[in-house]
Biotite code that builds the C-alpha atoms (Angstrom):
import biotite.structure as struc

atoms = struc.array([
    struc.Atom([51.402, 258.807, 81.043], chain_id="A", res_id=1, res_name="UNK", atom_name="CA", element="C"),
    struc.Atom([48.882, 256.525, 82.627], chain_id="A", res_id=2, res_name="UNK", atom_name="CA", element="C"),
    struc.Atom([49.765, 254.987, 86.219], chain_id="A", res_id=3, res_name="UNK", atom_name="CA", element="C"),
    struc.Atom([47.996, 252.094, 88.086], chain_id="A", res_id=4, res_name="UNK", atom_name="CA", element="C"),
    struc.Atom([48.894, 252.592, 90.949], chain_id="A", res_id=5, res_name="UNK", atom_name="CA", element="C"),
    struc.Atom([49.982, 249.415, 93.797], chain_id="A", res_id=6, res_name="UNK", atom_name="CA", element="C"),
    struc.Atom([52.691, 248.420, 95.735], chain_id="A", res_id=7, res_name="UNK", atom_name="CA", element="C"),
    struc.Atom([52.936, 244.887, 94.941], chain_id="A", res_id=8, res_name="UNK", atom_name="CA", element="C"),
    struc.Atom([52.344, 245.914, 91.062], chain_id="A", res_id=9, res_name="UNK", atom_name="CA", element="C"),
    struc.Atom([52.682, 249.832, 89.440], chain_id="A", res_id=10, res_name="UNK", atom_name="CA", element="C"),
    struc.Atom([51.266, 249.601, 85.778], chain_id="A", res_id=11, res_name="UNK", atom_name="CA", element="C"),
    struc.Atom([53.348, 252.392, 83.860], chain_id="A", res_id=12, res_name="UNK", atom_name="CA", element="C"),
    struc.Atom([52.635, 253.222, 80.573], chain_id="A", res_id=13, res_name="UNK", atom_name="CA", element="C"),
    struc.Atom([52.812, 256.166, 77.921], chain_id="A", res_id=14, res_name="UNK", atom_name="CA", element="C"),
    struc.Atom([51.064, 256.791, 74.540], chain_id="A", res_id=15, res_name="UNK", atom_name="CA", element="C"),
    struc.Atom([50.726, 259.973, 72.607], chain_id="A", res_id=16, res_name="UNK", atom_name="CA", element="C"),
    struc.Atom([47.910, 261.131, 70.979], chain_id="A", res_id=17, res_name="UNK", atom_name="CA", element="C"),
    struc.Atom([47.297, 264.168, 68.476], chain_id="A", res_id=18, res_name="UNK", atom_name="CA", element="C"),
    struc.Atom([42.991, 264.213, 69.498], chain_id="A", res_id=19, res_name="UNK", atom_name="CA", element="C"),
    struc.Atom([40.605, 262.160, 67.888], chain_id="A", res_id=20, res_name="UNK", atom_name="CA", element="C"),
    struc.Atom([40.277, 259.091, 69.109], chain_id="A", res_id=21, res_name="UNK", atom_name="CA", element="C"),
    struc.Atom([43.727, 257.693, 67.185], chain_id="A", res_id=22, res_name="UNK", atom_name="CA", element="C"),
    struc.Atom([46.271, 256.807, 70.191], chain_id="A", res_id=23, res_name="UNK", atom_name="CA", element="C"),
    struc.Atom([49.320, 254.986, 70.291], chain_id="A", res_id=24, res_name="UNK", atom_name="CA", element="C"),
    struc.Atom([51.134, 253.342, 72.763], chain_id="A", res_id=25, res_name="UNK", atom_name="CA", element="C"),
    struc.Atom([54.827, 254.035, 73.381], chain_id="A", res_id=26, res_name="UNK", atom_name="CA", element="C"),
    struc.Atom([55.824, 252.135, 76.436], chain_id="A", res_id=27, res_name="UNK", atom_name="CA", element="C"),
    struc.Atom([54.648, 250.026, 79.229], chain_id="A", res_id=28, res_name="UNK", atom_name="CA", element="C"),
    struc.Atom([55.707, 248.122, 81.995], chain_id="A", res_id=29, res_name="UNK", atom_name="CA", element="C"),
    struc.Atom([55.129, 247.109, 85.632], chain_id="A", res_id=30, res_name="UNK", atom_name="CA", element="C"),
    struc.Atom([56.812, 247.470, 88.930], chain_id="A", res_id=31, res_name="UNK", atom_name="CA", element="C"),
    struc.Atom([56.869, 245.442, 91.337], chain_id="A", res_id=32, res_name="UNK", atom_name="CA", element="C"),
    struc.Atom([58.039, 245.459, 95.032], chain_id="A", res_id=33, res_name="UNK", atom_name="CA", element="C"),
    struc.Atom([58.160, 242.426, 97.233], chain_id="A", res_id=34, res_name="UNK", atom_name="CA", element="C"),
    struc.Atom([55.593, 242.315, 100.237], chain_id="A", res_id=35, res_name="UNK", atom_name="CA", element="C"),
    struc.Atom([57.946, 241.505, 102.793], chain_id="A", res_id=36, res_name="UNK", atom_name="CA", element="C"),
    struc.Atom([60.039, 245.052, 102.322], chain_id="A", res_id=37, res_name="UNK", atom_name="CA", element="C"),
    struc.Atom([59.405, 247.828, 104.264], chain_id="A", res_id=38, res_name="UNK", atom_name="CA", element="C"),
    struc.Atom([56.869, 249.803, 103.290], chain_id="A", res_id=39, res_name="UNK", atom_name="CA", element="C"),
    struc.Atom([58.787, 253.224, 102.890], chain_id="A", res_id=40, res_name="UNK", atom_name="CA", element="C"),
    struc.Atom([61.214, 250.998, 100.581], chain_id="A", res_id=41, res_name="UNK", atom_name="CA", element="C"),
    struc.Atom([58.161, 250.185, 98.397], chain_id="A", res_id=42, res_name="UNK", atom_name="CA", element="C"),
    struc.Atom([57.453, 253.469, 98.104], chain_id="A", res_id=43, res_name="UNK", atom_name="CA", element="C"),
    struc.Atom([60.819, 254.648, 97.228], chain_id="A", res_id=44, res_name="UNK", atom_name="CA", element="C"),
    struc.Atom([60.549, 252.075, 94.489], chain_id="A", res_id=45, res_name="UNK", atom_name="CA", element="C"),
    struc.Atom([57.614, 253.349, 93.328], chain_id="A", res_id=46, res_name="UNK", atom_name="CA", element="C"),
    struc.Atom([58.885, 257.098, 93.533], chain_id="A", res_id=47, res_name="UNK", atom_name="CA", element="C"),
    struc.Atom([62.362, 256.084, 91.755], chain_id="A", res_id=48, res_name="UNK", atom_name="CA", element="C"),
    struc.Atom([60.944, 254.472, 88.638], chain_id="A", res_id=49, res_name="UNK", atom_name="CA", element="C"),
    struc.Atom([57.628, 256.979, 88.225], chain_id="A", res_id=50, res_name="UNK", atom_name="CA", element="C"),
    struc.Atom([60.802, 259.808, 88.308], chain_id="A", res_id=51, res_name="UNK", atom_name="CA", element="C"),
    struc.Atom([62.791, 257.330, 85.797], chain_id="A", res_id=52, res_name="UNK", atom_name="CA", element="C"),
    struc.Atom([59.613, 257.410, 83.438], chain_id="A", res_id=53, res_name="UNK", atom_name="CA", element="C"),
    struc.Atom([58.541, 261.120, 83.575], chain_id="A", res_id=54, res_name="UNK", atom_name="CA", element="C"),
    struc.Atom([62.057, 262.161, 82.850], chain_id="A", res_id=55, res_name="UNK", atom_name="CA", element="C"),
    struc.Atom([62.921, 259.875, 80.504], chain_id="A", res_id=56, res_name="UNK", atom_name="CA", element="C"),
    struc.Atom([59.307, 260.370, 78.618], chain_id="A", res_id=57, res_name="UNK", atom_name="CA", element="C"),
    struc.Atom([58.842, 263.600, 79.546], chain_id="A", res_id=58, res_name="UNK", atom_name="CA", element="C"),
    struc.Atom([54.637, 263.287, 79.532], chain_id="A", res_id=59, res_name="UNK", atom_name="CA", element="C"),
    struc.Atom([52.641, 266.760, 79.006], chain_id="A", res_id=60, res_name="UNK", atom_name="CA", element="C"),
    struc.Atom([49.994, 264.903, 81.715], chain_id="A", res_id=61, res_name="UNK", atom_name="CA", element="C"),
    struc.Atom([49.650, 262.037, 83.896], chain_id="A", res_id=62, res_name="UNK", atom_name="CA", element="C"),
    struc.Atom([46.653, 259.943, 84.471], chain_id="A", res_id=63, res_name="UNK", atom_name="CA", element="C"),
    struc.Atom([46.240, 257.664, 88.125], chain_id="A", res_id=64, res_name="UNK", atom_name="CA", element="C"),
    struc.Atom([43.796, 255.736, 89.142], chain_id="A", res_id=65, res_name="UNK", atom_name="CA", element="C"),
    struc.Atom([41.902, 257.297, 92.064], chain_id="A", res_id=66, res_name="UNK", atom_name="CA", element="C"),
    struc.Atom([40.684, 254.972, 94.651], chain_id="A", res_id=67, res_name="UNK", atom_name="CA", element="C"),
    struc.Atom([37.263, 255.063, 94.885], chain_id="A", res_id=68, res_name="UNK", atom_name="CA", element="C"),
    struc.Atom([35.693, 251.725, 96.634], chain_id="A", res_id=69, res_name="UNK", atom_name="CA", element="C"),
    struc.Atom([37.568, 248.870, 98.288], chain_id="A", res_id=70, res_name="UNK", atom_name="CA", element="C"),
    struc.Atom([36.376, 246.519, 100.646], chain_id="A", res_id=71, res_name="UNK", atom_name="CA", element="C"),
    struc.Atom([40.056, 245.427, 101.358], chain_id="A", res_id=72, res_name="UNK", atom_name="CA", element="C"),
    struc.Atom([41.534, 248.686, 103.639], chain_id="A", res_id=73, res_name="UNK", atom_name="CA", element="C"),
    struc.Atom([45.419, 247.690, 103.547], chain_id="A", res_id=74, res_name="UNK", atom_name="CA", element="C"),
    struc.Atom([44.849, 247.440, 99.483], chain_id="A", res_id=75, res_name="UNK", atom_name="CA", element="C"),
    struc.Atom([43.234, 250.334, 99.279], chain_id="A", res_id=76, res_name="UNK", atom_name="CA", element="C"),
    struc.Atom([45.982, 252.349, 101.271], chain_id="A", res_id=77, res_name="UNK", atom_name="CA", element="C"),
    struc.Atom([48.755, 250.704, 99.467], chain_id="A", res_id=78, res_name="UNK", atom_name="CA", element="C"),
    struc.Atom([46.922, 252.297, 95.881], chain_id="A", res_id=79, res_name="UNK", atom_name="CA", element="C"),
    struc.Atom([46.380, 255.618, 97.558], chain_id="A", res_id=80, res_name="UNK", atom_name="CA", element="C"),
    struc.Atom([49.986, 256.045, 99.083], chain_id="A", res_id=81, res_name="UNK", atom_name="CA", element="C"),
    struc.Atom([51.373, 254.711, 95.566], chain_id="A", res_id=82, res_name="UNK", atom_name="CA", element="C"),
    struc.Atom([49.200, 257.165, 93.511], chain_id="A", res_id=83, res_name="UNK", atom_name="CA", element="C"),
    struc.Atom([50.068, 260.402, 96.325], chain_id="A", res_id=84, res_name="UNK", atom_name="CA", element="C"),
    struc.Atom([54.184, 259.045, 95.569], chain_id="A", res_id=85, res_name="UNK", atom_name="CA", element="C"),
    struc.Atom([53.493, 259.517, 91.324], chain_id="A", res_id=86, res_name="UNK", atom_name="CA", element="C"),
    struc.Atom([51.965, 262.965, 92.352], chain_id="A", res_id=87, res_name="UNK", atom_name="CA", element="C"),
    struc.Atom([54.219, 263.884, 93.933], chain_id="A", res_id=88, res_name="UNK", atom_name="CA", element="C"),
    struc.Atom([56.865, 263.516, 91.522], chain_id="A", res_id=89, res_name="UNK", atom_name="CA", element="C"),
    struc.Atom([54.830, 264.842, 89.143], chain_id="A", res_id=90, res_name="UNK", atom_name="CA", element="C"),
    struc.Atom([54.019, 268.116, 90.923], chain_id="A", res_id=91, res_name="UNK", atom_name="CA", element="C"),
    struc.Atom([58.061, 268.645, 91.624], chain_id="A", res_id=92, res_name="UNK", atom_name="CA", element="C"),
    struc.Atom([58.342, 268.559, 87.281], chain_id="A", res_id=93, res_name="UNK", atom_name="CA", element="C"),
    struc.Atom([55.089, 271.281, 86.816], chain_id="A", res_id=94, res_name="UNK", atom_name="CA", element="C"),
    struc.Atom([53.540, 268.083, 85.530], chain_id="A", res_id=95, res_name="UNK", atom_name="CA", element="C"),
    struc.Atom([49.614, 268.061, 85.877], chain_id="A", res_id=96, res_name="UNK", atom_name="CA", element="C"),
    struc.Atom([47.831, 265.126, 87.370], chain_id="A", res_id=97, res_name="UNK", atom_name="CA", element="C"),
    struc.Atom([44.620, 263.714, 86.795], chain_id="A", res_id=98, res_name="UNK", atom_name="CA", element="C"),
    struc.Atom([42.417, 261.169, 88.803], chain_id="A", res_id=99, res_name="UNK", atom_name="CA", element="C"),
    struc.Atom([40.106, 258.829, 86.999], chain_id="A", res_id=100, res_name="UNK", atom_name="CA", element="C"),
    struc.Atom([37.855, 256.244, 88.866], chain_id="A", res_id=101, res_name="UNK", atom_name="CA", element="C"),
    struc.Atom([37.769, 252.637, 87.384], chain_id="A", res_id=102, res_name="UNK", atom_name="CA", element="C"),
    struc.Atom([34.212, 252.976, 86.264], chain_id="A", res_id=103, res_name="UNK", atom_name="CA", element="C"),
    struc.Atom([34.940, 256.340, 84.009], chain_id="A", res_id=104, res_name="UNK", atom_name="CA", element="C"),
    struc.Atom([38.242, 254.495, 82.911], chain_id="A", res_id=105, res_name="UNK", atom_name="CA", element="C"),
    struc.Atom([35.994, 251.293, 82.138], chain_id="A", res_id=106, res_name="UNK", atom_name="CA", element="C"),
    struc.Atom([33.069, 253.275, 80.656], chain_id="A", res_id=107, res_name="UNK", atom_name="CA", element="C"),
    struc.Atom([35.603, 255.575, 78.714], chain_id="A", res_id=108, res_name="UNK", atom_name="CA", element="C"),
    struc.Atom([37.160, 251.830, 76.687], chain_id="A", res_id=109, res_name="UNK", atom_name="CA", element="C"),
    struc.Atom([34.877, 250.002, 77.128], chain_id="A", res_id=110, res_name="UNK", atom_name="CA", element="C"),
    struc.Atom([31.410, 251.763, 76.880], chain_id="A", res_id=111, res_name="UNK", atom_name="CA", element="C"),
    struc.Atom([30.600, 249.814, 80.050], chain_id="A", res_id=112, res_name="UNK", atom_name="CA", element="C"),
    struc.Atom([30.957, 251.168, 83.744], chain_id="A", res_id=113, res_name="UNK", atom_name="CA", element="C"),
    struc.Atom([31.099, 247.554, 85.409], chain_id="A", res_id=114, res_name="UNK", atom_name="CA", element="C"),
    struc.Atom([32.974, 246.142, 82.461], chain_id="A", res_id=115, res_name="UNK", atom_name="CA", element="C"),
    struc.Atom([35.549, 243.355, 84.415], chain_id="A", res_id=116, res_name="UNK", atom_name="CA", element="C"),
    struc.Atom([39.372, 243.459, 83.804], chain_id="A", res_id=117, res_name="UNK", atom_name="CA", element="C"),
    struc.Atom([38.963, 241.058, 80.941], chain_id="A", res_id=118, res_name="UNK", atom_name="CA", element="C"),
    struc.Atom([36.824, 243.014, 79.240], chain_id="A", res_id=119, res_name="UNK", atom_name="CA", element="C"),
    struc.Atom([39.320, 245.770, 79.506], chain_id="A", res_id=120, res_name="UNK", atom_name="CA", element="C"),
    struc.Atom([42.108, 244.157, 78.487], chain_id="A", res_id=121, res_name="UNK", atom_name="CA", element="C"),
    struc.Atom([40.770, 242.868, 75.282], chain_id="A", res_id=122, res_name="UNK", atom_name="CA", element="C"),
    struc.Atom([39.775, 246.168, 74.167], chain_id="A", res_id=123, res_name="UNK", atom_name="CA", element="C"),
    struc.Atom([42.702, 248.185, 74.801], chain_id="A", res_id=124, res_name="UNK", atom_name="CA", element="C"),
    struc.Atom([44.623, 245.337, 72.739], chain_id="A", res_id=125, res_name="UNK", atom_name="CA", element="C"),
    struc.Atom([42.093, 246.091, 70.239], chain_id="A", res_id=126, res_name="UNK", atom_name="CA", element="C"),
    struc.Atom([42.321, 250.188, 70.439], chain_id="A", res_id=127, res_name="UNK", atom_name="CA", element="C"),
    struc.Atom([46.371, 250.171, 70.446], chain_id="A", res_id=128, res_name="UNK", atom_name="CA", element="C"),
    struc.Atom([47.130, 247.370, 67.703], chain_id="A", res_id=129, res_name="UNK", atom_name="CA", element="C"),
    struc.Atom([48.907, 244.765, 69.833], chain_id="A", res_id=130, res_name="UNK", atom_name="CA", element="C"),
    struc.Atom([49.171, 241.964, 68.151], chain_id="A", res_id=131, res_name="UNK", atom_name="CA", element="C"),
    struc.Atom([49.039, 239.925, 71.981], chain_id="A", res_id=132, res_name="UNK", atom_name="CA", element="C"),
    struc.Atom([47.227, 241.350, 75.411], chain_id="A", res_id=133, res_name="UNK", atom_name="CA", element="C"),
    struc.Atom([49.815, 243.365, 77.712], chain_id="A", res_id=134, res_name="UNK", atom_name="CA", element="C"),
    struc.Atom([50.360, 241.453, 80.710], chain_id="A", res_id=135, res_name="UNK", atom_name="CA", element="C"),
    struc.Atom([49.847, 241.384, 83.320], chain_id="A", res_id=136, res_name="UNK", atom_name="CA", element="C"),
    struc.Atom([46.466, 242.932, 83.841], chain_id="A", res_id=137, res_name="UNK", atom_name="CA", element="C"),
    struc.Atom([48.080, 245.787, 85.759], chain_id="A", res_id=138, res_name="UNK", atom_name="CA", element="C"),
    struc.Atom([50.016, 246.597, 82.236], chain_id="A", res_id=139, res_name="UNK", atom_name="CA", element="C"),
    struc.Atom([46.961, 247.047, 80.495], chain_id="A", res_id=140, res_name="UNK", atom_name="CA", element="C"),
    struc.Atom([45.195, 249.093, 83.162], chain_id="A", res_id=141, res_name="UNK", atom_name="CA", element="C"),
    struc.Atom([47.778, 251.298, 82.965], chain_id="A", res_id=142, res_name="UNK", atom_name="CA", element="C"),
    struc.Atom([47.233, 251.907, 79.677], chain_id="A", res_id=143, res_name="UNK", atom_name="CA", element="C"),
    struc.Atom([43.352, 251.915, 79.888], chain_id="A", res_id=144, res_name="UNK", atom_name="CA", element="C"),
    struc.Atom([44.465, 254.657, 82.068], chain_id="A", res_id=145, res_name="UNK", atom_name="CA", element="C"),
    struc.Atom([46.338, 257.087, 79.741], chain_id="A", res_id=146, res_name="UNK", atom_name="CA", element="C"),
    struc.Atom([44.011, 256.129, 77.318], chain_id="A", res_id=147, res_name="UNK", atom_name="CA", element="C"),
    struc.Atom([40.761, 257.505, 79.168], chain_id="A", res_id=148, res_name="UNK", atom_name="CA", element="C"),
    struc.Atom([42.513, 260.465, 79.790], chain_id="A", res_id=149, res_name="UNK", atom_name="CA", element="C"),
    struc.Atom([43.412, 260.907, 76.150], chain_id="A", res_id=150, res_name="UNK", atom_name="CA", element="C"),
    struc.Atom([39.902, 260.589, 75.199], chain_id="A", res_id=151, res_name="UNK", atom_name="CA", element="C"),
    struc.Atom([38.358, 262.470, 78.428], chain_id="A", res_id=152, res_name="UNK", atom_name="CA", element="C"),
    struc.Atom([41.065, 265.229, 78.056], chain_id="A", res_id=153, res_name="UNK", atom_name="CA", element="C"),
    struc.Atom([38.804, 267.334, 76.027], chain_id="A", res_id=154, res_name="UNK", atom_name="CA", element="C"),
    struc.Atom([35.786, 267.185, 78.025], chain_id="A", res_id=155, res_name="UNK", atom_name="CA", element="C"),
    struc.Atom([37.628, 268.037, 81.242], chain_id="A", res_id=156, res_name="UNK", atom_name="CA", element="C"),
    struc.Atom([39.287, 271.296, 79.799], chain_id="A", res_id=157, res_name="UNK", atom_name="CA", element="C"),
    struc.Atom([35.546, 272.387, 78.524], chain_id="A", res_id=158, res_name="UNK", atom_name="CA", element="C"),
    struc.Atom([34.100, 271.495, 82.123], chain_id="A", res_id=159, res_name="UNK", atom_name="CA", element="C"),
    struc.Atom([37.066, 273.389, 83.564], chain_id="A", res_id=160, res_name="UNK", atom_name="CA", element="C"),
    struc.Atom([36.523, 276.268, 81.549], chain_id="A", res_id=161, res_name="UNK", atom_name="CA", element="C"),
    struc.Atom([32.675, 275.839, 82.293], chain_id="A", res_id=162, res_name="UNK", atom_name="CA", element="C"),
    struc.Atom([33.332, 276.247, 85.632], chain_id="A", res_id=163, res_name="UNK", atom_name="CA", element="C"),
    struc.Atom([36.156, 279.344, 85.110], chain_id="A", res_id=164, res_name="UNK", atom_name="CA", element="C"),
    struc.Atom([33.494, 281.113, 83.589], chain_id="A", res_id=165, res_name="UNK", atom_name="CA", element="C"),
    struc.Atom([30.487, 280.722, 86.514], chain_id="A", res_id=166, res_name="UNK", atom_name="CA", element="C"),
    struc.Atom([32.761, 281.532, 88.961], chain_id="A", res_id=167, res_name="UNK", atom_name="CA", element="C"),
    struc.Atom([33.684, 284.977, 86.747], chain_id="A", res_id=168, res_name="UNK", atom_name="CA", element="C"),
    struc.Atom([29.745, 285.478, 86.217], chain_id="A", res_id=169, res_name="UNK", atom_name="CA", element="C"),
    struc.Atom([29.210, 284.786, 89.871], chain_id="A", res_id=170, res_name="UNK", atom_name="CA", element="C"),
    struc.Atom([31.609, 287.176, 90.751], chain_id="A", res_id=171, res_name="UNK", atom_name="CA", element="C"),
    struc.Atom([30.340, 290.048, 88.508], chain_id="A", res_id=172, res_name="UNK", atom_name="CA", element="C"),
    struc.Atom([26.544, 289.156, 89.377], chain_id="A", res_id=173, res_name="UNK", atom_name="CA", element="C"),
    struc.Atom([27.346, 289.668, 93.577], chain_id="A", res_id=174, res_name="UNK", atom_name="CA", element="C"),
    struc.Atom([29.455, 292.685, 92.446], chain_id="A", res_id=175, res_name="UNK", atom_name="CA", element="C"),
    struc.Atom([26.389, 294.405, 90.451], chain_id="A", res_id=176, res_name="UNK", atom_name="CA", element="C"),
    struc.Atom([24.515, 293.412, 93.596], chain_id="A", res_id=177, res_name="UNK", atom_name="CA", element="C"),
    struc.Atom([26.668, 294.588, 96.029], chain_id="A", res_id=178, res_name="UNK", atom_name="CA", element="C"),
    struc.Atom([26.603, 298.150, 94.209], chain_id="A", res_id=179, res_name="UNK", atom_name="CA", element="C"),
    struc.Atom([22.766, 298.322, 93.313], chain_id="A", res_id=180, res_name="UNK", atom_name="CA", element="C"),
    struc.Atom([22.582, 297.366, 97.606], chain_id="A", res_id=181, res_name="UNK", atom_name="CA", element="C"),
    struc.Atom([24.755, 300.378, 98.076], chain_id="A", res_id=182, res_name="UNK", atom_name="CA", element="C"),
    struc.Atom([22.612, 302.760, 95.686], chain_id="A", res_id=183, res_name="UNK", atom_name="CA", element="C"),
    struc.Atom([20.007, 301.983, 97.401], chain_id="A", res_id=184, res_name="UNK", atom_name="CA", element="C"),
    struc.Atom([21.153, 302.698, 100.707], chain_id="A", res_id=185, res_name="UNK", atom_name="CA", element="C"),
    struc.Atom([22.483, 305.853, 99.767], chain_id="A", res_id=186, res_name="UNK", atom_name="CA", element="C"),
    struc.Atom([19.127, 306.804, 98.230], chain_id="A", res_id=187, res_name="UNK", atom_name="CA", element="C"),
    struc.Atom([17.171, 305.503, 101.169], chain_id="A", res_id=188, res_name="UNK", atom_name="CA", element="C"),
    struc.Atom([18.955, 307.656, 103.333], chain_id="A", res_id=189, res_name="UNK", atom_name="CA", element="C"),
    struc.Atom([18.833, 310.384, 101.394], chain_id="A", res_id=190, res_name="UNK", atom_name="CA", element="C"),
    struc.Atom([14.766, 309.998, 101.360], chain_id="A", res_id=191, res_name="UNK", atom_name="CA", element="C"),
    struc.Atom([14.817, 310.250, 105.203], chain_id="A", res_id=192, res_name="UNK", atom_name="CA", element="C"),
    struc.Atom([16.668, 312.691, 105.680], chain_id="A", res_id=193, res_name="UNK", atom_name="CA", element="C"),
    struc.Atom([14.629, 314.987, 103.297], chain_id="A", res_id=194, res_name="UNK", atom_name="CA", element="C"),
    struc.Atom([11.619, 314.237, 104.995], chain_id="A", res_id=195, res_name="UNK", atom_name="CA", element="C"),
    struc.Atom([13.226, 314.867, 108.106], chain_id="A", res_id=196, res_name="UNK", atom_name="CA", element="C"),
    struc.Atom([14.043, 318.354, 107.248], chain_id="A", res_id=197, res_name="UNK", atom_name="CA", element="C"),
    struc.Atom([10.840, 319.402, 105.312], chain_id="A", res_id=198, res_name="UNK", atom_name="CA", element="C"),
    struc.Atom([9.000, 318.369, 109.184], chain_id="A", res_id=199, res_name="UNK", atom_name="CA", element="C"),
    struc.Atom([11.567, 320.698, 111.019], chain_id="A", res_id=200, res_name="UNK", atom_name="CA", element="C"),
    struc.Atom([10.438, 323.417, 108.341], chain_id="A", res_id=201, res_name="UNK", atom_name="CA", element="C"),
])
């Protein structure tokens, strides 16, 4: 399930993929919430329909948009808050979340870090099938989104397994340390000690 996260617009989408790069979309839509609402109304908009999706989709994984740069603050809050309110119901269904910037999501569809939302758009038409472009743009972000993740997916697990093991060879290095420190110690002592007693002699 790939969200784009706003509070005027919430892309929502969901496409299934079996690896390889061969990924289908199954639904898509956006939310939207009028500016003049409260804010904590928004949010409960944005909380009731991610909930609607992930139970009615039931996705393994979810994929948000993090927020990385924005020069506009109250946007830029708006996207975070949304994104934390998808988490959220994610984490209460055991569902795991990933973050993407919009430069890995652009590089991962487009091959192009800086690629603009055009640019996007037209390929993710092209990588799904559709016959027209998803509108509006915060449609097919959404699904540039779950895409990314479908094809980043494996690269994450072998980084995250990458990292499991370090921290296990870490561990047993400062452990083998820890004990060769001690064996010395003990042997060092015992050193002084027979010298000591071979001078009393």
């Amino acid at each position: 399930m790939g969200v784009d996260p706003g509070l005027t617009r919430c892309g929502l989408s969901v496409v299934e993929s079996s690896g390889g790069r061969k990924v289908v979309a199954l639904d898509v839509d956006v939310v939207r919430t009028p500016s003049d609402m409260d804010l904590s109304h928004r949010l409960l908009a944005v909380w009731d329909a991610a909930e609607y999706w992930m139970d009615t989709h039931r996705p393994d994984v979810i994929a948000v948009e993090r927020v990385f740069t924005q020069h506009n603050v109250s946007t830029a809050m708006g996207t975070a808050q949304a994104g934390g309110v998808v988490a959220l119901a994610a984490a209460r269904r055991d569902i795991p979340v990933h973050f993407h910037t919009p430069s890995e999501v652009k590089a991962a569809v487009t091959g192009n870090g800086n690629a603009g939302k055009a640019q996007v758009t037209a390929m993710i038409t092209r990588i799904l099938g559709f016959q027209k472009a998803p509108e509006p743009a915060d449609a097919a972000d959404a699904l540039a989104l779950a895409v990314c993740h479908c094809w980043r997916a494996p690269m994450i697990a072998r980084m995250a397994d990458a990292e499991r093991l370090a921290i296990e060879q870490r561990k047993v290095y400062q452990q083998r340390l820890a004990a060769s420190r001690r064996r010395a110690g003990v042997s060092g002592s015992g050193t002084r000690g027979s010298g000591r007693t071979a001078e009393g002699v």
